[in-house]
C-alpha positions as CSV (number, residue, x, y, z in Angstrom):
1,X,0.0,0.0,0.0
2,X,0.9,3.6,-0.7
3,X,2.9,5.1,2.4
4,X,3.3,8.8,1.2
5,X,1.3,11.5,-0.3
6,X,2.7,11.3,-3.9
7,X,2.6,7.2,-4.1
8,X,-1.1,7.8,-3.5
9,X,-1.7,10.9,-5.5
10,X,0.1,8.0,-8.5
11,X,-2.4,5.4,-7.9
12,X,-5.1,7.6,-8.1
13,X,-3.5,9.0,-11.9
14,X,-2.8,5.7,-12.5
15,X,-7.0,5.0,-12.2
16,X,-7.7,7.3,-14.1
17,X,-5.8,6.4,-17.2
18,X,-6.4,3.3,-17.0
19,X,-10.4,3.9,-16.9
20,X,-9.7,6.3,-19.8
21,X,-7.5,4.2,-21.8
22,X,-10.2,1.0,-21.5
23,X,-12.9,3.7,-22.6
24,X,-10.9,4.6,-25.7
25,X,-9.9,0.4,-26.5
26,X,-13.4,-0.3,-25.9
27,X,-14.7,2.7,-28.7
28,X,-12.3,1.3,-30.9
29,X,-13.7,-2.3,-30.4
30,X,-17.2,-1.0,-31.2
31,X,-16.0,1.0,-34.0
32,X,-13.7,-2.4,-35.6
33,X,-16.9,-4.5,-35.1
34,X,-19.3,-2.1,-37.5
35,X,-16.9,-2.5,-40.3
36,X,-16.7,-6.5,-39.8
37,X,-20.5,-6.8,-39.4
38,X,-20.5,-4.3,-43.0
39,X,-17.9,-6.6,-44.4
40,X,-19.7,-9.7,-43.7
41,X,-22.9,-8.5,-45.0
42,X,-21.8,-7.9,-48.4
43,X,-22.3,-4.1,-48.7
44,X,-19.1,-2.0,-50.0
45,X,-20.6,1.3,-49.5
46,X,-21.6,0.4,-46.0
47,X,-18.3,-1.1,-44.9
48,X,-16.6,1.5,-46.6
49,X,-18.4,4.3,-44.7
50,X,-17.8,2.1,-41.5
51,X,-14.0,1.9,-42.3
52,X,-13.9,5.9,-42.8
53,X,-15.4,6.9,-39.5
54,X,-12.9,4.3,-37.6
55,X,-9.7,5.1,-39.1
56,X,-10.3,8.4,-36.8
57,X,-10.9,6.2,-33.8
58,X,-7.9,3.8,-34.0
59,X,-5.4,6.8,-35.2
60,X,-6.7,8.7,-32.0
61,X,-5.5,5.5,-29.9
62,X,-2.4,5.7,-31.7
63,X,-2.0,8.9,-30.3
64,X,-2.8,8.7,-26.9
65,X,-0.6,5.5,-26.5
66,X,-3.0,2.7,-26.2
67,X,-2.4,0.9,-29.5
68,X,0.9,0.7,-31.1
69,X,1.1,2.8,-34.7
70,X,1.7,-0.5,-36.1
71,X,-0.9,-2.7,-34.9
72,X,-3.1,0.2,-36.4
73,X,-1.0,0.3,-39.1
74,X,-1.9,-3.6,-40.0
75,X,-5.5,-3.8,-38.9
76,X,-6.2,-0.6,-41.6
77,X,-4.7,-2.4,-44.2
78,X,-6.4,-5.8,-43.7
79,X,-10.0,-4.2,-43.2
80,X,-9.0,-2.4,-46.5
81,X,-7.8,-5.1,-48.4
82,X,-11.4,-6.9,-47.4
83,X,-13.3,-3.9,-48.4
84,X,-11.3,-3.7,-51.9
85,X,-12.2,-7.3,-52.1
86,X,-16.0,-7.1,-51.5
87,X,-15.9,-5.3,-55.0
88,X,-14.4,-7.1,-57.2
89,X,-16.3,-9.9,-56.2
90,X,-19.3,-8.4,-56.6
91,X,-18.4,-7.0,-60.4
């Protein structure tokens, strides 16, 4: 347990960013999961417009340190590649 003011004062940041940095995971969870439901359903335009508003999301995680760039990097590239595929099988 803490024994001085600024060990405590660190546990209590510590909950804090921790709380926040689940928050922000979890939004880009939710975010990940339209563009896979879009993707399995067959519709480009709808996975498409899925995959624009959560390239925000995961770069914003990027940023605040609570994915790395490159895991980001390689998730955008796959959902991409998926998306790319859904029209050409289509055509």
């Amino acid at each position: 347990m803490a024994n001085n003011a600024s060990a405590r004062k660190r546990i209590r940041q510590t909950e804090k960013r921790t709380e926040r940095n689940r928050m922000r995971r979890s939004r880009v969870r939710t975010f990940l999961r339209k563009v896979e439901l879009a993707i399995a359903g067959g519709d480009k335009e709808q996975a498409a417009a899925a995959f624009q508003s959560a390239q925000p999301e995961m770069q914003t995680a990027v940023t605040k340190g609570v994915l790395h760039r490159n895991t980001v990097a390689r998730k955008m590239s796959r959902l991409s590649a998926r998306i790319k595929a859904l029209n050409t099988a289509s055509a």
